[in-house]
Each structure stands twice: as structure tokens, then as C-alpha cells.
CHARMM-style PDB file with segment names, atoms N, HN, CA, C and O in Angstrom:
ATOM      1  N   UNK     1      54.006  27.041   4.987  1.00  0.00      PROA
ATOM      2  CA  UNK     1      54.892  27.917   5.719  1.00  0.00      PROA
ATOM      3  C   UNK     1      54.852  27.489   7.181  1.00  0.00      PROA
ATOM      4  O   UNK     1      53.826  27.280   7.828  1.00  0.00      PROA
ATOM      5  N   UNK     2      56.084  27.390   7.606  1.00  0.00      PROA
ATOM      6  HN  UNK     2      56.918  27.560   7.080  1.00  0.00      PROA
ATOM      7  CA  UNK     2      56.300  26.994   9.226  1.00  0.00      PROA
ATOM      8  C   UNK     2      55.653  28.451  10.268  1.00  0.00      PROA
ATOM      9  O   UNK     2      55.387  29.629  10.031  1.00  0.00      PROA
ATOM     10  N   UNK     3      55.620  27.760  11.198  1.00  0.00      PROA
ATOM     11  HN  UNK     3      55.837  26.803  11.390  1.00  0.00      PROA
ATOM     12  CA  UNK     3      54.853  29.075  12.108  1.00  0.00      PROA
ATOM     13  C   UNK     3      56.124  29.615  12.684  1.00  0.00      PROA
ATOM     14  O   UNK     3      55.861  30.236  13.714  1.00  0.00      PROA
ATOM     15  N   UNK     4      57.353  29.613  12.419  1.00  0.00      PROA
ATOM     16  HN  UNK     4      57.567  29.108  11.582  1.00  0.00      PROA
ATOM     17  CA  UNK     4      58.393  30.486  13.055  1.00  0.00      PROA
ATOM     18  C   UNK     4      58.695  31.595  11.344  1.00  0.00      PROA
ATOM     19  O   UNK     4      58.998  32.783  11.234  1.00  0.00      PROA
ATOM     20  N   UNK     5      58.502  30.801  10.549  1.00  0.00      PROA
ATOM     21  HN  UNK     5      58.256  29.835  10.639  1.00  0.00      PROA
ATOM     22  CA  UNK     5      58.589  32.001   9.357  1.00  0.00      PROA
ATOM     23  C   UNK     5      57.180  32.993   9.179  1.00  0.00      PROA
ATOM     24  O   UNK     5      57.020  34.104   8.673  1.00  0.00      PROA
ATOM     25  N   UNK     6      56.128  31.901   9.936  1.00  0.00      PROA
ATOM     26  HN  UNK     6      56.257  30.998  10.346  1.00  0.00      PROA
ATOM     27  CA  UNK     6      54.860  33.251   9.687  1.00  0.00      PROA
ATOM     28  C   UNK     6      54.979  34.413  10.388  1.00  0.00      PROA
ATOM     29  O   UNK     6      54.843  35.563   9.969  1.00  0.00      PROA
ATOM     30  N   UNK     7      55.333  33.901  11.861  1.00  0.00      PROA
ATOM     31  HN  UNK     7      55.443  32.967  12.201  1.00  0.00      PROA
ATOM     32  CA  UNK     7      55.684  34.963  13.031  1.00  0.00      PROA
ATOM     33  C   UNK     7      56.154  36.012  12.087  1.00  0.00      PROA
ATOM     34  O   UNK     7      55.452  36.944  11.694  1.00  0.00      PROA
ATOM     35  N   UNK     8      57.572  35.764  11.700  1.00  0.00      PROA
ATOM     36  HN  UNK     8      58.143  35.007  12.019  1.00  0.00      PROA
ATOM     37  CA  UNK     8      58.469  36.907  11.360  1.00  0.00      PROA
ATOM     38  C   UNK     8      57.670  37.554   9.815  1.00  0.00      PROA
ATOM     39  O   UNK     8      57.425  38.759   9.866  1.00  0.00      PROA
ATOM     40  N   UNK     9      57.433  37.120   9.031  1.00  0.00      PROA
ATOM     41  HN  UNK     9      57.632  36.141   8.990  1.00  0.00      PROA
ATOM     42  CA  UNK     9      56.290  37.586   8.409  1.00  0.00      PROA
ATOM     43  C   UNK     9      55.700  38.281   8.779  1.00  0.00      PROA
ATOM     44  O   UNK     9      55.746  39.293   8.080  1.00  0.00      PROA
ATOM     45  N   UNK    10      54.771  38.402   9.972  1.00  0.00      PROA
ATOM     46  HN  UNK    10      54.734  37.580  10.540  1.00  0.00      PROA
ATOM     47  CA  UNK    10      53.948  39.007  10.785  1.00  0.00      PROA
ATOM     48  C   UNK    10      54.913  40.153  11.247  1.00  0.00      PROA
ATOM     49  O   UNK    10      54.363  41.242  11.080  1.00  0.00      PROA
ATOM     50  N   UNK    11      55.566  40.209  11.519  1.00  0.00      PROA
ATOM     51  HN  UNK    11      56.012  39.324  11.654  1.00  0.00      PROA
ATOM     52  CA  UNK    11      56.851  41.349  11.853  1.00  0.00      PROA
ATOM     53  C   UNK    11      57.126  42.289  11.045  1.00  0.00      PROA
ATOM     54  O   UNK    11      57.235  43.504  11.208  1.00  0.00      PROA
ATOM     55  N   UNK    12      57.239  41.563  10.074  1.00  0.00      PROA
ATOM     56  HN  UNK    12      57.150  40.576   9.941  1.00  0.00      PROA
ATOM     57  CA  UNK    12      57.898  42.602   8.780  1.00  0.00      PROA
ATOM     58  C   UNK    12      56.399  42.882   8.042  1.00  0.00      PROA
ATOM     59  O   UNK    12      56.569  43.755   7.190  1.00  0.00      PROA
ATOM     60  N   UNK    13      55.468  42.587   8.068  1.00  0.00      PROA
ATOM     61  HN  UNK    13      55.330  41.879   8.760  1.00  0.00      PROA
ATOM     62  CA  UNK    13      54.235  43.339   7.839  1.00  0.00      PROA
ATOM     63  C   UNK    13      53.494  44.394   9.353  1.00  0.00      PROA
ATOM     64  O   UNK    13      52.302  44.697   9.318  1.00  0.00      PROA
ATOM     65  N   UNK    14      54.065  44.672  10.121  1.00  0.00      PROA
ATOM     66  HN  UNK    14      55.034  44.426  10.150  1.00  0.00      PROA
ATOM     67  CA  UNK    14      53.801  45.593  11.220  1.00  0.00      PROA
ATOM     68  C   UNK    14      55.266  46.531  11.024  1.00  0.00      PROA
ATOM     69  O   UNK    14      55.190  47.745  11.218  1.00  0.00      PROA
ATOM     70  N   UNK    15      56.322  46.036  10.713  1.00  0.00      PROA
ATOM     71  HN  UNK    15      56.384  45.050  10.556  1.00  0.00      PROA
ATOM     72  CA  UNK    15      57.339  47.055  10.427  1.00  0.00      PROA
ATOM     73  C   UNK    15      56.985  47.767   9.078  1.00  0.00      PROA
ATOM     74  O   UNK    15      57.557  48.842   8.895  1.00  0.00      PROA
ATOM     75  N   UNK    16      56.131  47.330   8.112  1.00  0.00      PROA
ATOM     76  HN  UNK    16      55.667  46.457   8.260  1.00  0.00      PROA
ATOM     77  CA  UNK    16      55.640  48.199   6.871  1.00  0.00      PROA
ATOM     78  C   UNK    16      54.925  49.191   7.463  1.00  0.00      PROA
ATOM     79  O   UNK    16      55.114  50.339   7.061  1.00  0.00      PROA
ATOM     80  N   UNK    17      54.100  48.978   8.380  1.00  0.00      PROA
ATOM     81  HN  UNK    17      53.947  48.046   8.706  1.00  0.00      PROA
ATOM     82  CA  UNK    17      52.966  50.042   9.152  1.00  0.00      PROA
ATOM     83  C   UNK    17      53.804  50.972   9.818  1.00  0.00      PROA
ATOM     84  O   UNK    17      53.474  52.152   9.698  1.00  0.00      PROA
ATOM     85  N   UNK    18      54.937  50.682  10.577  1.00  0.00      PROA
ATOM     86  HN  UNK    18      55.205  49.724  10.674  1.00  0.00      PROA
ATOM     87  CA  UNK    18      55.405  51.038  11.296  1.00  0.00      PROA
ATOM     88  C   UNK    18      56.240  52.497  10.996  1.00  0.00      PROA
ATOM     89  O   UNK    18      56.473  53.552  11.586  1.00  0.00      PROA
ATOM     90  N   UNK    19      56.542  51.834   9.650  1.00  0.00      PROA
ATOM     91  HN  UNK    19      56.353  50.978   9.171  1.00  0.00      PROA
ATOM     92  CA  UNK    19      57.630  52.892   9.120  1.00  0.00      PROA
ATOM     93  C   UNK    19      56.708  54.199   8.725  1.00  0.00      PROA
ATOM     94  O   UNK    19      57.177  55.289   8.397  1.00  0.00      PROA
ATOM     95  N   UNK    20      55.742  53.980   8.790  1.00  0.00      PROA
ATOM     96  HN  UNK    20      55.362  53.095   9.056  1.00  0.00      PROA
ATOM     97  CA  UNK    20      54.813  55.427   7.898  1.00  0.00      PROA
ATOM     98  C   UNK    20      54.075  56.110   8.850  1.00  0.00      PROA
ATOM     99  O   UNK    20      53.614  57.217   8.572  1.00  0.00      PROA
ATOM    100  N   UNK    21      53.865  55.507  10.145  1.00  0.00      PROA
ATOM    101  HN  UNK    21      54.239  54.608  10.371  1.00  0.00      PROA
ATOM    102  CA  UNK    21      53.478  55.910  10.995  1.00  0.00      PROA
ATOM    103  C   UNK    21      54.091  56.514  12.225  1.00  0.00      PROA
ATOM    104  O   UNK    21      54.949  55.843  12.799  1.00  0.00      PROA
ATOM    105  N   UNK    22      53.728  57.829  12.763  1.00  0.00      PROA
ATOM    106  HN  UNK    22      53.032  58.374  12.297  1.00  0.00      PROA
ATOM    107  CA  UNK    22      54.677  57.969  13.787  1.00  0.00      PROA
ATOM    108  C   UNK    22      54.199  57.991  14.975  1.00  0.00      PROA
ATOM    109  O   UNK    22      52.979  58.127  15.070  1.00  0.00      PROA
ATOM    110  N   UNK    23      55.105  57.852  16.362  1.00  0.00      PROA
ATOM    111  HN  UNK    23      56.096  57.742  16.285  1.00  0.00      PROA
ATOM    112  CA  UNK    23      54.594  57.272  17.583  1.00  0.00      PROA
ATOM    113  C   UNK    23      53.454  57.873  17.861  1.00  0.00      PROA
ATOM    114  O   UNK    23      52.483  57.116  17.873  1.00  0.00      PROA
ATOM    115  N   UNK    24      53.206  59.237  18.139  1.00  0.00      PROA
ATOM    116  HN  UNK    24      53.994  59.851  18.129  1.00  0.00      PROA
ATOM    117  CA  UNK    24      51.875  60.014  18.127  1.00  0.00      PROA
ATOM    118  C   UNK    24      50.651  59.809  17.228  1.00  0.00      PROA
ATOM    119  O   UNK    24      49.779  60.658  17.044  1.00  0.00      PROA
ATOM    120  N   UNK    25      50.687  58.604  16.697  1.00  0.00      PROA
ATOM    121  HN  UNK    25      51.395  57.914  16.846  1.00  0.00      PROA
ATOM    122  CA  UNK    25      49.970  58.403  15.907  1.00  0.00      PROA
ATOM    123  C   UNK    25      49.442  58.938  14.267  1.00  0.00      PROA
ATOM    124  O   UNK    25      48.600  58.506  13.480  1.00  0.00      PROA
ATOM    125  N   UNK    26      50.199  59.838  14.246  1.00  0.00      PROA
ATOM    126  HN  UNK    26      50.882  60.189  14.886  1.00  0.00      PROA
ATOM    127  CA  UNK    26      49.925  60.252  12.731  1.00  0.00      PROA
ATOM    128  C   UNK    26      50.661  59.883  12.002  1.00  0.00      PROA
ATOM    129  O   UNK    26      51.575  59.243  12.520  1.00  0.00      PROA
ATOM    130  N   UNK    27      50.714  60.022  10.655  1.00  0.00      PROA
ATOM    131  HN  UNK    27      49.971  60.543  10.234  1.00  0.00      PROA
ATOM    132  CA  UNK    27      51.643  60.020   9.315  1.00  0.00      PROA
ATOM    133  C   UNK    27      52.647  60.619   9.304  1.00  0.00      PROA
ATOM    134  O   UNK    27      52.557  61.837   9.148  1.00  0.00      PROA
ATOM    135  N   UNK    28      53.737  60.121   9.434  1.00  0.00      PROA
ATOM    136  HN  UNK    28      53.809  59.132   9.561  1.00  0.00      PROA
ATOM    137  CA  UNK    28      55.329  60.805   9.114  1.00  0.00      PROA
ATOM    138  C   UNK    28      54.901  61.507   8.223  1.00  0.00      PROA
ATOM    139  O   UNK    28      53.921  61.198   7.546  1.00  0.00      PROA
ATOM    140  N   UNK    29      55.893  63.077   8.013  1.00  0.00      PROA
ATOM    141  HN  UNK    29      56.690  63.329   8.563  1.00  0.00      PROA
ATOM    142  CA  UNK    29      55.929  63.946   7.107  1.00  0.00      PROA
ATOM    143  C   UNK    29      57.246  62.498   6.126  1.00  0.00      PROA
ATOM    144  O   UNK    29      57.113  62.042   4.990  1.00  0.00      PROA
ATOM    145  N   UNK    30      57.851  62.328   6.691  1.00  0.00      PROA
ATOM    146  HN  UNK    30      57.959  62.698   7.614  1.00  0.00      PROA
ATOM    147  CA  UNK    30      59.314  62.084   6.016  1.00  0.00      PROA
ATOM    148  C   UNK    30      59.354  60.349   6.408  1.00  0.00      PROA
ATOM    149  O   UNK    30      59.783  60.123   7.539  1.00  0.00      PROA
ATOM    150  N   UNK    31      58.922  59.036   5.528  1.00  0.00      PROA
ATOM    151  HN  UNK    31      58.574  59.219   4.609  1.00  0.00      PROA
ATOM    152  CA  UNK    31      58.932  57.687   6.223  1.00  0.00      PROA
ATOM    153  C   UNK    31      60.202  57.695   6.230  1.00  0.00      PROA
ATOM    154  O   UNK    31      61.213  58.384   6.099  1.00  0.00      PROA
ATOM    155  N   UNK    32      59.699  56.464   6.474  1.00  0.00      PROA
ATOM    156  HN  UNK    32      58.878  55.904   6.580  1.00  0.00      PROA
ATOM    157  CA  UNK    32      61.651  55.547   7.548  1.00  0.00      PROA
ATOM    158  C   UNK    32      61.590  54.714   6.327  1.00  0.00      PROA
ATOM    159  O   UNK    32      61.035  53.615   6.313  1.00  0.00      PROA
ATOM    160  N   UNK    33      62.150  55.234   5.335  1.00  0.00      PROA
ATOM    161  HN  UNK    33      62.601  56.126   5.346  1.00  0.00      PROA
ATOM    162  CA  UNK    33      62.682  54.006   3.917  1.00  0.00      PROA
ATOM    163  C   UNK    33      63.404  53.024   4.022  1.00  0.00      PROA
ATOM    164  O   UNK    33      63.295  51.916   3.496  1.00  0.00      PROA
ATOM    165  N   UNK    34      64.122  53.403   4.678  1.00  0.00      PROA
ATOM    166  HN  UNK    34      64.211  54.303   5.105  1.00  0.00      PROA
ATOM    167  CA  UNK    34      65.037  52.074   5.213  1.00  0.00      PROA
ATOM    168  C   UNK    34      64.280  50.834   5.755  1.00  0.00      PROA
ATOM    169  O   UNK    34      64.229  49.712   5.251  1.00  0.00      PROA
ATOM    170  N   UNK    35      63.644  51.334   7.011  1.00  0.00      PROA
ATOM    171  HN  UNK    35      63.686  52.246   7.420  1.00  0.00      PROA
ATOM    172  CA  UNK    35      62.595  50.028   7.484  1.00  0.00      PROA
ATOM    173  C   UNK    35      62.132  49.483   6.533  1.00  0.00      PROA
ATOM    174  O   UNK    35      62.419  48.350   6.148  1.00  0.00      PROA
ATOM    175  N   UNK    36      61.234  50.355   5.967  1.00  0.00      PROA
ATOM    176  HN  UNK    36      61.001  51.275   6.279  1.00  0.00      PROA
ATOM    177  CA  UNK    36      59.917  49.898   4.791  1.00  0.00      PROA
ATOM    178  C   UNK    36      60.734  48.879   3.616  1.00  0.00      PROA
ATOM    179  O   UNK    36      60.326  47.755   3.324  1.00  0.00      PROA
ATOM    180  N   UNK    37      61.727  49.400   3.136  1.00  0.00      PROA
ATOM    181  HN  UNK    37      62.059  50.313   3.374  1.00  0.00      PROA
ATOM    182  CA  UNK    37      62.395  48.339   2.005  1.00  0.00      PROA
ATOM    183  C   UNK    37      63.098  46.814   2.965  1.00  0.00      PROA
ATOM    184  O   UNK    37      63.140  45.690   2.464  1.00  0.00      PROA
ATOM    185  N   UNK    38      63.497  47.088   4.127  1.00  0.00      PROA
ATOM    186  HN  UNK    38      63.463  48.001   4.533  1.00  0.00      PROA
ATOM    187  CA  UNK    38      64.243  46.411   5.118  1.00  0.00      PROA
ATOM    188  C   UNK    38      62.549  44.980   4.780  1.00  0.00      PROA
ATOM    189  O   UNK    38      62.356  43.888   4.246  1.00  0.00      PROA
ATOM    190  N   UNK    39      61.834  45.983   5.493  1.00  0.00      PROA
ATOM    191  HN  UNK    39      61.990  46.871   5.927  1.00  0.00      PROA
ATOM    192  CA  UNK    39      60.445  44.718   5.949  1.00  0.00      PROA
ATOM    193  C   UNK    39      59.794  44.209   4.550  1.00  0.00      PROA
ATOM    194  O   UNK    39      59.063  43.239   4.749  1.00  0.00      PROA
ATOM    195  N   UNK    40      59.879  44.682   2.925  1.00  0.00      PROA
ATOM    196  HN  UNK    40      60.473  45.470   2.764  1.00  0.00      PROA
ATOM    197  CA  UNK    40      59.671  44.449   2.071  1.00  0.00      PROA
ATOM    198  C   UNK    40      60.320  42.660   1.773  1.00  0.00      PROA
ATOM    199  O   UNK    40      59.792  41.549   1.738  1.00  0.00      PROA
ATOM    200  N   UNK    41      62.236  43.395   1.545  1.00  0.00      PROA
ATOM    201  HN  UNK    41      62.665  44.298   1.574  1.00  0.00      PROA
ATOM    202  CA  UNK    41      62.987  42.524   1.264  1.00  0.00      PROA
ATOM    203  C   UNK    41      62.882  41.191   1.910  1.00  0.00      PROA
ATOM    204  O   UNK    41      63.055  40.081   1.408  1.00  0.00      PROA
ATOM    205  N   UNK    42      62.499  41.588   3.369  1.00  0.00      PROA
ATOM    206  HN  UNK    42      62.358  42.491   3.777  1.00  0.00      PROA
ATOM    207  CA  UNK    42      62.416  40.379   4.266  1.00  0.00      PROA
ATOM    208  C   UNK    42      61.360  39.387   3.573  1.00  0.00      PROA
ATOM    209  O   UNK    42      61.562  38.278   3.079  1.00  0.00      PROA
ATOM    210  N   UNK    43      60.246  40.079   3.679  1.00  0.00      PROA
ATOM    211  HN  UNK    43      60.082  40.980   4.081  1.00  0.00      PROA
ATOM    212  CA  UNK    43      58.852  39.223   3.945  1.00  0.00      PROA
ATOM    213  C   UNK    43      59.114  38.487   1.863  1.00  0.00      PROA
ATOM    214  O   UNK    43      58.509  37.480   1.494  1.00  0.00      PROA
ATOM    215  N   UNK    44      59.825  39.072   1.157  1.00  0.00      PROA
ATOM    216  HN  UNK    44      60.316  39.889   1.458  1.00  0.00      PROA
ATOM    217  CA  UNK    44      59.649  38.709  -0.126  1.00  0.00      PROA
ATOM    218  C   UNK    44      60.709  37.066  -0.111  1.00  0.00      PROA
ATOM    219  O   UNK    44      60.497  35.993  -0.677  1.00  0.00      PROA
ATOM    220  N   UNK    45      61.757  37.478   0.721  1.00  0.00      PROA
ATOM    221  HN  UNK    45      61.930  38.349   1.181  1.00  0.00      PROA
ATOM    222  CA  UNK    45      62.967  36.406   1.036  1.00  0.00      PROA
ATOM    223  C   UNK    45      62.124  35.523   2.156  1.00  0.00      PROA
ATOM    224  O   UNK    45      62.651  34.416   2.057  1.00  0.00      PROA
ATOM    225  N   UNK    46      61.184  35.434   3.079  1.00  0.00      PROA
ATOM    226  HN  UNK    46      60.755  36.334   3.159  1.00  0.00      PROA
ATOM    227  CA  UNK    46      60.783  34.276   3.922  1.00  0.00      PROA
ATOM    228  C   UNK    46      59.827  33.608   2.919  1.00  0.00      PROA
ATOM    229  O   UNK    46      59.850  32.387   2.764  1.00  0.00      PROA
ATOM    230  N   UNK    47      58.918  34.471   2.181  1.00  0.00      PROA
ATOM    231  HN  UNK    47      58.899  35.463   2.307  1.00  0.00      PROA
ATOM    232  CA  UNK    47      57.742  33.514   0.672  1.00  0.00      PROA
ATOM    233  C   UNK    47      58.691  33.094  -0.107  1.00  0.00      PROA
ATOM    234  O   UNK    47      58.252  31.949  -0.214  1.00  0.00      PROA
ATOM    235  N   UNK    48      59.966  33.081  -0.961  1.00  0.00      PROA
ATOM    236  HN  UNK    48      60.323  34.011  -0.874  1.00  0.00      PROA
ATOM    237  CA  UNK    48      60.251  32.450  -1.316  1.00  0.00      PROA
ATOM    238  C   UNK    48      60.866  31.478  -0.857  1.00  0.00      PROA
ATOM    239  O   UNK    48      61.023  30.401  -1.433  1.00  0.00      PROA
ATOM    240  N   UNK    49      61.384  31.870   0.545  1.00  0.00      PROA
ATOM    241  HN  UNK    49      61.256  32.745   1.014  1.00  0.00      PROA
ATOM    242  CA  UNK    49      62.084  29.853   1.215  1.00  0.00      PROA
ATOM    243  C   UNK    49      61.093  29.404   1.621  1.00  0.00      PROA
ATOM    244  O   UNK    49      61.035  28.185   1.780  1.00  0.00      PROA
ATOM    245  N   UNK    50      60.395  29.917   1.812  1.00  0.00      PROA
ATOM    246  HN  UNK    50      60.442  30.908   1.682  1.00  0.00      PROA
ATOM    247  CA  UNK    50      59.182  28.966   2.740  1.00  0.00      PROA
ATOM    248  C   UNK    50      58.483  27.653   1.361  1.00  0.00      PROA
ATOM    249  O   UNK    50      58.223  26.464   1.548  1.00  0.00      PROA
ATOM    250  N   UNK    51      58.335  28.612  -0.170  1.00  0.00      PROA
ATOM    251  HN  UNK    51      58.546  29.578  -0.322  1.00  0.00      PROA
ATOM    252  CA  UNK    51      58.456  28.119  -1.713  1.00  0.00      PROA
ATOM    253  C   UNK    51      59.175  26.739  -1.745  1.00  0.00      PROA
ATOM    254  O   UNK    51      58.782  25.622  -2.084  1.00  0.00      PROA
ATOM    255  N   UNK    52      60.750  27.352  -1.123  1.00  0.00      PROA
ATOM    256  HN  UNK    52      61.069  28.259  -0.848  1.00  0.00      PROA
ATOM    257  CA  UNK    52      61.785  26.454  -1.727  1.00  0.00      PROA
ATOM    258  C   UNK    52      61.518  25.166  -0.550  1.00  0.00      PROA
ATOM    259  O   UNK    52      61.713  23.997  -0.882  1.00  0.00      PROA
ATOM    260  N   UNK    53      61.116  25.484   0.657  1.00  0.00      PROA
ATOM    261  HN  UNK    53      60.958  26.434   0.926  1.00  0.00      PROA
ATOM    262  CA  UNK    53      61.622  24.168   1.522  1.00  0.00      PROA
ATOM    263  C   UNK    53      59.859  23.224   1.023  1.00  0.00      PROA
ATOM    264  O   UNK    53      59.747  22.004   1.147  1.00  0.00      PROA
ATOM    265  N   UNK    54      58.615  24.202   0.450  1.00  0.00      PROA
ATOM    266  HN  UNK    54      58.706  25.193   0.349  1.00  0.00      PROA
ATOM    267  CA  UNK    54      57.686  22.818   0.515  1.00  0.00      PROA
ATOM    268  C   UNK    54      57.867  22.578  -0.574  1.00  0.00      PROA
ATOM    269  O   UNK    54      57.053  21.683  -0.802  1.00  0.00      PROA
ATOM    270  N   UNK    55      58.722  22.881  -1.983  1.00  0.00      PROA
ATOM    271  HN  UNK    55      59.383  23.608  -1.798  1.00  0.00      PROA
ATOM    272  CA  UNK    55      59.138  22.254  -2.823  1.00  0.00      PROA
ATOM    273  C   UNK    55      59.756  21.122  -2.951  1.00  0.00      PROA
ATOM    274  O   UNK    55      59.438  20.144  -3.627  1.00  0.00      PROA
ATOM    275  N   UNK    56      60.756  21.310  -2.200  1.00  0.00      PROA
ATOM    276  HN  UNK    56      61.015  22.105  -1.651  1.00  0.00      PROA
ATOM    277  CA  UNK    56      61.998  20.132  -1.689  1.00  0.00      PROA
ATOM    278  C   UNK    56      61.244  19.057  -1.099  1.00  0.00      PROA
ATOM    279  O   UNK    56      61.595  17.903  -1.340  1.00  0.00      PROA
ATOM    280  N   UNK    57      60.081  19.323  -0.227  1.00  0.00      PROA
ATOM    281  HN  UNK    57      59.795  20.261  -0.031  1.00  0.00      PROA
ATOM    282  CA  UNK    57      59.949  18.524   0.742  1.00  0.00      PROA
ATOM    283  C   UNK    57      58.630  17.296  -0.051  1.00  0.00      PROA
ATOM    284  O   UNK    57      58.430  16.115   0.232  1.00  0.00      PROA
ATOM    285  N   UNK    58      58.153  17.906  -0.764  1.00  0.00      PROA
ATOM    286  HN  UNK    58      58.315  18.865  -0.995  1.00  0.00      PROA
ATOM    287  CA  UNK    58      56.922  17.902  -2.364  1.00  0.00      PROA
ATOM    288  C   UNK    58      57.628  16.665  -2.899  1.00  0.00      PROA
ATOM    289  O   UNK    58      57.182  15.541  -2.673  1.00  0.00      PROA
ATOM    290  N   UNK    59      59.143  16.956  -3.873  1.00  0.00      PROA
ATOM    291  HN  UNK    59      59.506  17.869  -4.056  1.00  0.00      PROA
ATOM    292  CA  UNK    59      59.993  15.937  -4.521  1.00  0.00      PROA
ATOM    293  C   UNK    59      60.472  14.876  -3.115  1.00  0.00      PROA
ATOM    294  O   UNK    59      60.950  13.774  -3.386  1.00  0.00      PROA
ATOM    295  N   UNK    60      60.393  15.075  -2.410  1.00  0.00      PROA
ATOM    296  HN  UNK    60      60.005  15.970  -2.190  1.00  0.00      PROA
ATOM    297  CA  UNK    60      61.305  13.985  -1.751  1.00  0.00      PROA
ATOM    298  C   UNK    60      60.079  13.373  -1.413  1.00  0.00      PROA
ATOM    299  O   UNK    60      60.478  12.215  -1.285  1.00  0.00      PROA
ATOM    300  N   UNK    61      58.891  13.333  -1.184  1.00  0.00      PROA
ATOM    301  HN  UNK    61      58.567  14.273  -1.288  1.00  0.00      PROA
ATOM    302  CA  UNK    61      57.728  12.650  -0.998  1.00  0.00      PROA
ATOM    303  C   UNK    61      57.034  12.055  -2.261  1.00  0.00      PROA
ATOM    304  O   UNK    61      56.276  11.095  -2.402  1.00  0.00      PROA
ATOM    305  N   UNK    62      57.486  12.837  -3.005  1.00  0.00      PROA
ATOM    306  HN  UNK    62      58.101  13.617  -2.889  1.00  0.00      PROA
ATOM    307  CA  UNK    62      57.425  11.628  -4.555  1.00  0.00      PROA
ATOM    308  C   UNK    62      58.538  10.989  -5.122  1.00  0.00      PROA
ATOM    309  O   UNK    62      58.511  10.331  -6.162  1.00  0.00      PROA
ATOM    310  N   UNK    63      59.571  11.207  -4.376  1.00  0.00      PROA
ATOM    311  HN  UNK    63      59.593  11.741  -3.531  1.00  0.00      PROA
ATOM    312  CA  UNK    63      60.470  10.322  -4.846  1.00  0.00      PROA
ATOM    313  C   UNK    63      60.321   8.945  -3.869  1.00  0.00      PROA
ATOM    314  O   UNK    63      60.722   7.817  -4.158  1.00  0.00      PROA
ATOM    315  N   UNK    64      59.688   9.328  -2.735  1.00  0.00      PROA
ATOM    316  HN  UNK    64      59.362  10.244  -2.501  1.00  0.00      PROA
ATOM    317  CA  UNK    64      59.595   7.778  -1.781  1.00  0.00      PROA
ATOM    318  C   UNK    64      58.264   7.318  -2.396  1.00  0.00      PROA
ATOM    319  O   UNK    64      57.976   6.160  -2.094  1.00  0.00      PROA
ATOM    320  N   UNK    65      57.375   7.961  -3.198  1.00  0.00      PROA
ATOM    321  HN  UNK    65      57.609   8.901  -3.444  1.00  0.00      PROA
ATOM    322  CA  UNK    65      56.003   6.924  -3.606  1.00  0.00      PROA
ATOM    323  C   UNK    65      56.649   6.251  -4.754  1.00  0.00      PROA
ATOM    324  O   UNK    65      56.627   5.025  -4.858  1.00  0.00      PROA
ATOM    325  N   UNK    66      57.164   6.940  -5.527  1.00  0.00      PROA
ATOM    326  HN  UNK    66      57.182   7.937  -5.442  1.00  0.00      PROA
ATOM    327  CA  UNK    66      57.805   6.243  -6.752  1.00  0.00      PROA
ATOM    328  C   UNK    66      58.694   4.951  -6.184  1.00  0.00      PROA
ATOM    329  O   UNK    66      58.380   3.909  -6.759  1.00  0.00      PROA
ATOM    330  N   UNK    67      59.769   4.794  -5.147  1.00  0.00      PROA
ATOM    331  HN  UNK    67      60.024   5.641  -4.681  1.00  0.00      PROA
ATOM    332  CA  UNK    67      60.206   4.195  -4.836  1.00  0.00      PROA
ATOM    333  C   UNK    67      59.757   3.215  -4.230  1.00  0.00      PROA
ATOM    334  O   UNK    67      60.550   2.320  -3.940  1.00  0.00      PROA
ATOM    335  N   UNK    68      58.336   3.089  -3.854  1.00  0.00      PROA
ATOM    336  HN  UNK    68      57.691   3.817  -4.090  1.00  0.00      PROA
ATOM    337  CA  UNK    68      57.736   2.024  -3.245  1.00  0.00      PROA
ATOM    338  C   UNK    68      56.660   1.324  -4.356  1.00  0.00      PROA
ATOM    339  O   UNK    68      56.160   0.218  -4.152  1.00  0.00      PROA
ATOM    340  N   UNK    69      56.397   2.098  -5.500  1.00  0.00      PROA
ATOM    341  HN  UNK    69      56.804   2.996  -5.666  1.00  0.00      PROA
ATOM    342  CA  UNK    69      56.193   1.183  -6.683  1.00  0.00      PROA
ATOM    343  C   UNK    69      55.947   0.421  -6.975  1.00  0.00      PROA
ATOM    344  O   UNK    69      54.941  -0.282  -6.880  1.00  0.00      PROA
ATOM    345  N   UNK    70      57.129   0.357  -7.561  1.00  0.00      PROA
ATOM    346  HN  UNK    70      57.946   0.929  -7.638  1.00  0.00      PROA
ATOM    347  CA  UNK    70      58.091  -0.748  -8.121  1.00  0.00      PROA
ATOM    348  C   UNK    70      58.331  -2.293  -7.721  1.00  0.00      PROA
ATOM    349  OT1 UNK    70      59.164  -2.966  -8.328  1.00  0.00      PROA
TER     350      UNK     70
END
């Protein structure tokens, strides 16, 4: 994972905290669902590209060993 997708990672795991907590420091009677699914969806969509780009990047580095082979 690149350190501009961990950052935001890091974001959307402080917006999970965020949503349940209120400024005065205690526990919302009522969370912020929206945030909480908002910072879920996110952080589930940056692990899987972060998946897809060292996948890609995995095959194209065995496609140049294979290619030097030969």
C-alpha cells in the first residue's frame, strides 16, 4: 500500500471513531451512520485497490523475468 492510500486509510479509521463519539467527549445517544458506513465503504474500496495495483504490478514483474529467460 502507497503512503497516500495509508494516510486516507488513517482518515477513514478516525472518521469510524469519530462518528460515535461526540465533541464533549462522550458517546452519541444517536451515531452519525452516514459517516460510519461513508468511512467503512472507503477504507474497504482503498484495501482492495491498493490489492489490485500490487497485483498488476506482481504480473508485470513476472512477465519481465519470464521475458528475460528465454
Amino acid at each position: 500500500m502507497d503512503k497516500y492510500a495509508s494516510v486516507i486509510l488513517g482518515c477513514m479509521i478516525v472518521g469510524i471513531g469519530i462518528a460515535f463519539v461526540s465533541p464533549d467527549g462522550g458517546i452519541r445517544e444517536e451515531p452519525l451512520f452516514a459517516l460510519f458506513w461513508a468511512s467503512i465503504i472507503g477504507a474497504i474500496f482503498i484495501i482492495i485497490y491498493s490489492s489490485y495495483n500490487a497485483r498488476k504490478k506482481q504480473r508485470e514483474a513476472n512477465r519481465e523475468r519470464k521475458k528475460f529467460k528465454k
